[in-house]
C-alpha positions in Angstrom: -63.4 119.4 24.4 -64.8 117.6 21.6 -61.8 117.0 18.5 -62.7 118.2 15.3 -65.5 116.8 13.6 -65.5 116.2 9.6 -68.4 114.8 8.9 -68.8 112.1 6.2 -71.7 109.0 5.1 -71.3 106.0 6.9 -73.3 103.3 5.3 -76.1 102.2 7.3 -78.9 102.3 5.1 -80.6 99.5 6.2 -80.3 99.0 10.0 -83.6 100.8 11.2 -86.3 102.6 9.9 -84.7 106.4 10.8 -81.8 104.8 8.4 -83.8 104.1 5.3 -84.2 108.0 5.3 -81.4 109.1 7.4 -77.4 107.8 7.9 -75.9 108.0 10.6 -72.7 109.7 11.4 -69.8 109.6 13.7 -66.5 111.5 14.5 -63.2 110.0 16.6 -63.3 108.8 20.1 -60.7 107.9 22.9 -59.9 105.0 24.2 -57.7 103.6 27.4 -55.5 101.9 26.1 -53.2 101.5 29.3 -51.7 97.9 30.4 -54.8 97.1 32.8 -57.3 97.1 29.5 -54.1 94.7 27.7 -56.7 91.5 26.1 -55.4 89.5 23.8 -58.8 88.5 22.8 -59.6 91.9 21.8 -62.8 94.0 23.6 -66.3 94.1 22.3 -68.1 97.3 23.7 -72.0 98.4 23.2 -73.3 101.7 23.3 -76.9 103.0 22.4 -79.7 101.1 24.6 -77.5 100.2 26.8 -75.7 103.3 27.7 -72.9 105.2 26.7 -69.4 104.7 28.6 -67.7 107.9 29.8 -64.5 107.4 27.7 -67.1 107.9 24.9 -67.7 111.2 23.0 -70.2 110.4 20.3 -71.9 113.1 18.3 -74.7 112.7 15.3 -76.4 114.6 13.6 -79.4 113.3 11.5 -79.4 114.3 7.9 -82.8 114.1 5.8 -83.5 112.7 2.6 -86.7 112.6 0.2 -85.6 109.4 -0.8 -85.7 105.6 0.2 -81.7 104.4 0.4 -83.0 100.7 1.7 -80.8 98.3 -0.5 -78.5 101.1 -2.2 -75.1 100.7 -3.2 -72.6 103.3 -3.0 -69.3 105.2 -3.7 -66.8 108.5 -3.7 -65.8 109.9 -6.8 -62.0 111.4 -7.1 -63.0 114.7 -5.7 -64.1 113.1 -2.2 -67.9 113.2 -2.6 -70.4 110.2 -1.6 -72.8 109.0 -4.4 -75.8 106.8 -2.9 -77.1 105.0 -5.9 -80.8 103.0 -6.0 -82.8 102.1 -3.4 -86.5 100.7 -2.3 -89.9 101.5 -2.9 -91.6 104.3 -1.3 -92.4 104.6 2.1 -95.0 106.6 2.2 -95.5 106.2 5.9 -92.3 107.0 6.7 -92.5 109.6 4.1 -89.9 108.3 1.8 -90.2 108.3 -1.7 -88.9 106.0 -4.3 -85.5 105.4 -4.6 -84.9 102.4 -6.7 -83.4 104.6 -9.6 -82.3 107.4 -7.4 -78.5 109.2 -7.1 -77.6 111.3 -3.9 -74.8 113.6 -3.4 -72.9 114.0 -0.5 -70.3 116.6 -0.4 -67.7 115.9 3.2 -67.4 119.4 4.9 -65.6 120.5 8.5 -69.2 121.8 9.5 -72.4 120.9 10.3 -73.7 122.4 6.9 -73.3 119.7 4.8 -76.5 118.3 3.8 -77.8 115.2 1.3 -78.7 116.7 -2.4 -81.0 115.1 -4.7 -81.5 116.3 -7.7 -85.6 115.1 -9.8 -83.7 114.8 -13.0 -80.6 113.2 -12.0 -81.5 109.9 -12.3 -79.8 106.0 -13.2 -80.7 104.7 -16.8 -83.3 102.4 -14.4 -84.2 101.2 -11.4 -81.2 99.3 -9.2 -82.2 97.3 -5.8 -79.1 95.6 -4.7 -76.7 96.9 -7.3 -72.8 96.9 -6.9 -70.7 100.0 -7.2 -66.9 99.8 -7.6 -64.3 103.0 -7.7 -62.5 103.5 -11.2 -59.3 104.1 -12.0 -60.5 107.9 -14.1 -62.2 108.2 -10.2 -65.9 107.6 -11.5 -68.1 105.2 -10.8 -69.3 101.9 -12.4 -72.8 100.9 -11.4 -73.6 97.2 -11.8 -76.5 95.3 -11.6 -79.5 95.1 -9.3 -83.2 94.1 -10.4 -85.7 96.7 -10.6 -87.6 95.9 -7.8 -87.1 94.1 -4.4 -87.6 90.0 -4.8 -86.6 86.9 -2.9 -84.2 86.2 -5.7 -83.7 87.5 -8.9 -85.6 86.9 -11.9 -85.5 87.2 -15.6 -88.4 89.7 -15.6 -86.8 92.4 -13.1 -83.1 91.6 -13.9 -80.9 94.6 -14.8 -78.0 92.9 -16.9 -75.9 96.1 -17.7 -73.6 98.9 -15.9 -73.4 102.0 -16.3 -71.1 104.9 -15.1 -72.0 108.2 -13.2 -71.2 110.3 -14.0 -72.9 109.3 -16.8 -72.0 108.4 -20.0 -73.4 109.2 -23.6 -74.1 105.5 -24.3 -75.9 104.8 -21.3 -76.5 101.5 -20.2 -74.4 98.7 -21.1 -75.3 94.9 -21.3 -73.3 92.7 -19.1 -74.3 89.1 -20.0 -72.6 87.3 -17.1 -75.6 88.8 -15.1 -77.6 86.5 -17.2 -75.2 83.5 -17.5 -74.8 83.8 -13.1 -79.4 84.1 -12.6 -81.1 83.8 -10.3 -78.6 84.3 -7.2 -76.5 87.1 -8.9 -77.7 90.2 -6.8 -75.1 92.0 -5.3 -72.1 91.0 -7.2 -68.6 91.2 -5.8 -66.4 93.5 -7.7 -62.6 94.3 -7.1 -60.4 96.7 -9.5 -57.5 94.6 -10.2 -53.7 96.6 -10.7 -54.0 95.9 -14.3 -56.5 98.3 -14.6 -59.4 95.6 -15.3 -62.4 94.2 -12.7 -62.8 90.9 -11.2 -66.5 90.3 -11.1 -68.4 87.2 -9.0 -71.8 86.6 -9.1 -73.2 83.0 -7.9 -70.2 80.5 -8.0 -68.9 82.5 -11.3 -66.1 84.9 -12.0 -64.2 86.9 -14.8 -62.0 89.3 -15.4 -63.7 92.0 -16.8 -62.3 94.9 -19.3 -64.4 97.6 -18.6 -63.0 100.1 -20.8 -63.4 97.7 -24.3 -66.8 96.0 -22.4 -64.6 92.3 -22.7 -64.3 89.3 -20.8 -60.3 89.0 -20.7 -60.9 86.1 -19.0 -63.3 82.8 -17.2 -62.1 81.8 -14.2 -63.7 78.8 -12.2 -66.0 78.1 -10.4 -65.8 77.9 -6.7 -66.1 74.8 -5.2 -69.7 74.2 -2.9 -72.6 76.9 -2.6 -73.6 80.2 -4.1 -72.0 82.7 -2.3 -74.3 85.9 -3.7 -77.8 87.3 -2.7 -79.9 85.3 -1.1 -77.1 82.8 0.1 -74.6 85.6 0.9 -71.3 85.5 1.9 -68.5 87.9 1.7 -65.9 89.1 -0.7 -62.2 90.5 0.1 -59.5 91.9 -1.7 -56.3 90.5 0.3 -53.5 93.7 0.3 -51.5 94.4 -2.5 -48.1 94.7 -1.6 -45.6 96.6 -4.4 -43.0 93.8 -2.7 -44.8 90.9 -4.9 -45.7 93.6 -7.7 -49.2 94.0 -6.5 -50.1 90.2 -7.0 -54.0 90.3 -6.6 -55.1 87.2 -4.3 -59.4 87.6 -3.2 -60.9 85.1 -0.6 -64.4 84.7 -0.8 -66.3 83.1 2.2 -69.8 82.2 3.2 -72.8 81.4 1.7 -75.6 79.1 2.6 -77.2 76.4 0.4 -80.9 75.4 -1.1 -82.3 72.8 0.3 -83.9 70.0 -3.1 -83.1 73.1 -4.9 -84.9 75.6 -3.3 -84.3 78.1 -1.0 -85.2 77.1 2.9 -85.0 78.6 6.4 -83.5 75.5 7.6 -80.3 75.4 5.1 -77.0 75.2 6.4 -75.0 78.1 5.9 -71.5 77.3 4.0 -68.5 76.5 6.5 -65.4 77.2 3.7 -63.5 79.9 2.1 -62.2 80.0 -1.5 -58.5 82.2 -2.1 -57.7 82.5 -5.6 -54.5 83.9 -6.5 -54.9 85.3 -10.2 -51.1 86.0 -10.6 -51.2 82.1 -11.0 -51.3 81.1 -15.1 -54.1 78.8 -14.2 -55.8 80.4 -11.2 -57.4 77.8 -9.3 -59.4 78.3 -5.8 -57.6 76.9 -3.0 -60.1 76.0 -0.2 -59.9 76.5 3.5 -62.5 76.1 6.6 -64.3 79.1 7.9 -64.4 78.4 11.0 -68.1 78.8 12.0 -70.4 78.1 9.0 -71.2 81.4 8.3 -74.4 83.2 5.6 -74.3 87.4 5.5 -71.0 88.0 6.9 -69.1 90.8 7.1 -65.4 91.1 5.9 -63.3 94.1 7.2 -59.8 95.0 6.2 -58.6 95.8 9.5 -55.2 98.7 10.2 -52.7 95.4 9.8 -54.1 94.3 6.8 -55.6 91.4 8.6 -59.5 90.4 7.9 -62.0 90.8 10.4 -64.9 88.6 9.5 -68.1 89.1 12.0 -71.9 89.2 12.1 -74.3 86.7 10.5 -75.6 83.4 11.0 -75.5 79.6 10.7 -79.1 78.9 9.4 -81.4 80.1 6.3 -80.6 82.4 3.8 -80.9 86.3 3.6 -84.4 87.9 3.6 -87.0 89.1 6.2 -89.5 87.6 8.7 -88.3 84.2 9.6 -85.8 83.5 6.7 -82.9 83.4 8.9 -81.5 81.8 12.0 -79.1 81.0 15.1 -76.7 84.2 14.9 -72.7 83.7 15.1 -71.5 86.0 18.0 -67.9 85.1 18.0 -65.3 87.6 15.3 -62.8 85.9 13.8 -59.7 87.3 12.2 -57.6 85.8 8.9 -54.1 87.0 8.4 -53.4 86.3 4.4 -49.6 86.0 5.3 -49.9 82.7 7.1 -49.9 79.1 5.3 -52.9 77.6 4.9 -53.9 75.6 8.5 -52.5 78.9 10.7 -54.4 82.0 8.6 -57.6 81.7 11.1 -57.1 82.7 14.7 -60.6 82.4 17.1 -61.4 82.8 20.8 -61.7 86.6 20.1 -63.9 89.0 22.3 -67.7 87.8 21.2 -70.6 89.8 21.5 -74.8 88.8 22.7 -76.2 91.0 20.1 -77.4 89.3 16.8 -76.3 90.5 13.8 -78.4 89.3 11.1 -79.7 90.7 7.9 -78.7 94.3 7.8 -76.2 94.8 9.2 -73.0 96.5 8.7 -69.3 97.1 10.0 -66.8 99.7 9.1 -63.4 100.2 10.0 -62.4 102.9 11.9 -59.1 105.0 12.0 -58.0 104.3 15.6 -57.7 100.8 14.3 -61.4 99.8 16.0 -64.4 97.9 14.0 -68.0 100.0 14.1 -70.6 97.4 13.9 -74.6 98.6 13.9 -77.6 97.4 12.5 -79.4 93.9 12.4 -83.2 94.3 11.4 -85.0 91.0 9.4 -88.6 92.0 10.1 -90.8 94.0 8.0 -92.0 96.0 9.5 -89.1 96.5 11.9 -89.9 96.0 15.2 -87.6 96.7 18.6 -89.3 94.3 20.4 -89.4 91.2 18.6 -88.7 88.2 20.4 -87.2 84.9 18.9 -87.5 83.2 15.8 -88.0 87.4 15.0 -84.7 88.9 16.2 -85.4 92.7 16.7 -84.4 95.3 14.7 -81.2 96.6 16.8 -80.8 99.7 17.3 -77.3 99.2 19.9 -74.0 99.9 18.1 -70.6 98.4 19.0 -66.6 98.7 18.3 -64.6 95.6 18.3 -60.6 96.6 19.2 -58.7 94.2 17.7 -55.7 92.2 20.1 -53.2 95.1 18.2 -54.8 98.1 20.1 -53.8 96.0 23.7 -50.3 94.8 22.5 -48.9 98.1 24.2 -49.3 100.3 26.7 -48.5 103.1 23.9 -49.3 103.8 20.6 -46.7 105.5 18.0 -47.5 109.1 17.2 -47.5 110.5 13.5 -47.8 113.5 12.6 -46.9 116.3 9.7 -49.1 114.0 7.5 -50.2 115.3 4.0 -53.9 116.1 3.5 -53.3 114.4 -0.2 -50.8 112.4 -1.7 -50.4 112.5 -5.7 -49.5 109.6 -7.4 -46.0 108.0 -7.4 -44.3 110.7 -5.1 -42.6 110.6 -1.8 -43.6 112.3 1.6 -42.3 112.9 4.8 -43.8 112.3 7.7 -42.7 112.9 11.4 -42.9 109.8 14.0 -42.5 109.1 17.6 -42.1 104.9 17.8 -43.1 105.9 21.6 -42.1 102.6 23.1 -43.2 101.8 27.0 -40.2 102.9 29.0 -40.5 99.3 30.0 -39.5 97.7 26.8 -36.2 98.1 25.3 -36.0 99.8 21.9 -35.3 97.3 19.5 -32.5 98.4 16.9 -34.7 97.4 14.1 -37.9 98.6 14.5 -40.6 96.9 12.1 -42.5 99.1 10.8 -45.5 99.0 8.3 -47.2 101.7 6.4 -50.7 101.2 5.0 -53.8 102.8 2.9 -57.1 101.4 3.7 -60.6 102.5 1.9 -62.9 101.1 3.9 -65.9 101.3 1.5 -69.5 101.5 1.6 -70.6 98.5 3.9 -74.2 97.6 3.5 -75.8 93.6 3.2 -72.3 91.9 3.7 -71.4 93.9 0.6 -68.2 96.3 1.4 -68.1 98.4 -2.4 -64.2 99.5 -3.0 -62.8 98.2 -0.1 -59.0 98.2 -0.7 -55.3 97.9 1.4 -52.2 98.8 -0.2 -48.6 98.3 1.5 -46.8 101.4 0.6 -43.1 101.5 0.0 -41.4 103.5 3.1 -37.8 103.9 4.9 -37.5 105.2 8.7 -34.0 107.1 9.0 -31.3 107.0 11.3 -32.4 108.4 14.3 -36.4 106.9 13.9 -38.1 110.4 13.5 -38.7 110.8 10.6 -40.6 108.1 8.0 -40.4 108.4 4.6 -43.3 107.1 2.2 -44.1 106.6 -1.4 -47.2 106.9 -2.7 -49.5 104.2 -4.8 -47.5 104.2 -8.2 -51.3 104.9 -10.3 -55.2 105.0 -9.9 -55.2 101.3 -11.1 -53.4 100.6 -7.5 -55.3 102.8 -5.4 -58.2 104.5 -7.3 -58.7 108.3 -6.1 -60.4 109.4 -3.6 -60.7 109.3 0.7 -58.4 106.8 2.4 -57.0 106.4 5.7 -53.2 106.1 6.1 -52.0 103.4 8.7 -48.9 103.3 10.2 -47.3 100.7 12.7 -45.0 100.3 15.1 -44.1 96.3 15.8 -47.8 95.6 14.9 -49.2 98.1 16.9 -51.0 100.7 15.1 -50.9 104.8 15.2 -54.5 106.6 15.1 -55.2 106.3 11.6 -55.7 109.7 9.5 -57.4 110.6 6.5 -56.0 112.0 3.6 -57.0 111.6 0.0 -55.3 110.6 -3.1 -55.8 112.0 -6.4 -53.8 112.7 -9.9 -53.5 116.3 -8.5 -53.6 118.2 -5.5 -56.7 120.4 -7.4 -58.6 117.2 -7.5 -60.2 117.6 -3.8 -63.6 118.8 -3.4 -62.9 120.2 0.4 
């Protein structure tokens, strides 16, 4: 028997053509997870074209919509629904119309009756292709950027220098001059809600810290060493976790990029080999940077159950775009762990996969701890066939385990978890450590307790993505495990979330639970 299914958005709006109209979704599957699988490298499965293994259970359901979500951005307000926000041109083949100023509701349900709304008259202030979206704090959304129509690169002409909130407010759009100052490679920018209740905001080689609520710069910040890391030479922006242990110090690693080639942008250009961490705790925040590993343009950077990055898909030559733009795919994950010193962060040699991902594609993490990874599609029209220098549009979907899911013959069992946690209380959870009857229990058991939001993962972009540490004590006899909520919205904004818990390293099926101001604040 199939588990329950709650259906939700996953973000891949720009994979294939059925995705510029239609997203796909998925529900939980079952793994072995016995001491035969145990890799230490991790496991890279396909399914789709290729077949679907019998431990797999997948269902989907296609969902229609009027409008074109190719190049959207995206978001979940406090009371758990989706907002899809801009878009593309219209299809009219593939009878999509324009989206490019577009907003799309999508309300979770425990049925199959949830559909996409759209709405003629609930519209942005303009059109948006490529804009950012980042969770608030009040559990709105701030909608940033974009041009008004699809472009190689940005340009003065098309450039939409101003946010604006949805739900909307009475003054409308708001100019944002560091989308001028950052022009043209500025699409996309990478925004992260800091603990202090203000944004971090990149955009080329540029960031600030950004006071939303009094539309300020608090503060320049410079600029990273080497390449543009945004739209067309994209790279990847993370987060690191906040931990309540350091008082939520707010570290970000950006990596990736590409370069121009005599200053222009070419489909021979190397794509950027370093990482930049900042730590803005510091008085005088500096970057600090590290290799990448694999020179690296449109990867994708995925919080993972530990709190570890997963960075994957993308490729070593050109820059982002379609038909021939963009080369030589990197097949081989790599993971960062933030708590290392600089020189032992990286670890490689991971499970690698044969399928490129290129432009287009996404990754997501799951709740059983496993990485979703679909899309890759460069060609315009898309086409399944495409031989090289046109990698086809790929239509095959894989999970990457990470080495955590094969560290154990067992898993630790939660349960008794709440379907929301309120701000700044404790809960109490029930907990089986469930150690192999082959290993002895240790008498201190490490355990760790965390909140991921994945995000909406589309173009290397992954909008809201967040882990916070939560505070937590196991008692006496190791059943029971006490946790405290995030302290306020400026830690964890409202909204969906998964709740990780691990035993030694080894991670519990995630669940998903919501956090709000109140327990009325949930939509479903």
């Amino acid at each position: 028997m199939l588990p329950k299914t709650k259906w939700i958005p996953l973000a891949v709006l720009a994979s294939s053509v059925a995705a510029q109209k239609s997203p796909f979704y998925w529900q939980d599957e079952q793994l072995d997870y016995s001491r035969e699988s145990y890799q230490e490298t991790g496991k890279m499965e396909q399914i789709g074209r290729t077949g679907v293994a019998a431990m797999h259970a997948v269902l989907l359901r296609l969902l229609h919509l009027d409008t074109n979500t190719f190049c959207s951005g995206g978001g979940f307000l406090k009371n758990g629904t989706f907002i899809g926000t801009g878009g593309g041109e219209g299809k009219h083949k593939w009878g999509a119309k324009q989206g490019l100023a577009s907003i799309r509701f999508f309300q979770p349900c425990e049925d199959s009756l949830c559909h996409w709304q759209e709405f003629k008259l609930t519209k942005m202030t303009g059109n948006r292709w490529y804009p950012s979206v980042e969770q608030l704090p009040e559990g709105n959304l701030l909608i940033m950027g974009g041009s008004t129509t699809g472009a190689q690169y940005n340009r003065d002409e098309i450039n939409m220098a101003n946010i604006e909130y949805f739900p909307p407010r009475p003054e409308g759009a708001i100019d944002f001059p560091f989308l001028n100052e950052t022009m043209p490679y500025n699409l996309y920018p990478f925004i992260h809600t800091l603990p202090d209740g203000n944004l971090w905001v990149f955009a080329n080689r540029k960031s600030i810290i950004y006071d939303y609520r009094n539309n300020r710069v608090v503060k320049r910040l410079p600029d990273i060493p080497g390449n543009s890391r945004s739209y067309p030479l994209t790279g990847a922006s993370v987060m690191l976790p906040l931990d309540p242990k350091n008082n939520y110090n707010v570290e970000i690693i950006v990596c990736g990029g590409s370069e121009t080639v005599k200053g222009k942008l070419s489909p021979k250009a190397d794509a950027d080999n370093t990482c930049g961490r900042i730590n803005l705790g510091d008085e005088n925040p500096q970057w600090e940077m590290d290799t990448f590993v694999h020179p690296r343009l449109m990867p994708d950077g995925v919080i993972l159950a530990d709190g570890k990055v997963l960075f994957l898909n993308g490729c070593k030559k050109g820059f982002a775009g379609y038909n021939k733009r963009n080369f030589d795919p990197t097949f081989d994950p790599i993971i960062y762990d933030p708590s290392k010193p600089k020189g032992q962060r990286w670890t490689s040699g991971l499970a690698s996969t044969d399928i490129a991902r290129m432009y287009h594609s996404v990754a997501l993490s799951l709740p059983d701890g496993r990485v979703w990874i679909a899309g890759s599609n460069n060609i315009d029209p898309p086409n399944a066939t495409a031989v090289y220098p046109e990698y086809p549009t790929e239509f095959r979907v894989e999970y990457f385990s990470p080495p955590y899911l094969f560290q154990s013959p067992t898993r630790p069992i939660v349960s008794k978890v709440p379907k929301v946690l309120v701000y700044d209380e404790e809960y109490y959870l029930n907990i089986n450590l469930n150690y192999p009857h082959t290993i002895h229990q240790p008498k201190l058991n490490k355990i760790q307790v965390g909140l991921l939001r994945p995000g909406f993962s589309t173009h290397s972009m992954h909008m809201s993505q967040r882990y916070v540490i939560l505070e937590h004590s196991l008692s006496e006899d190791s059943q029971r495990l006490t946790i405290k909520s995030p302290p306020n919205a400026n830690i964890f904004p409202p909204g969906p979330a998964i709740l990780h818990v691990l035993r030694d390293g080894v991670p519990a099926e995630g669940t998903y639970l919501h956090i709000a101001a109140s327990e009325y604040d949930l939509a479903v």
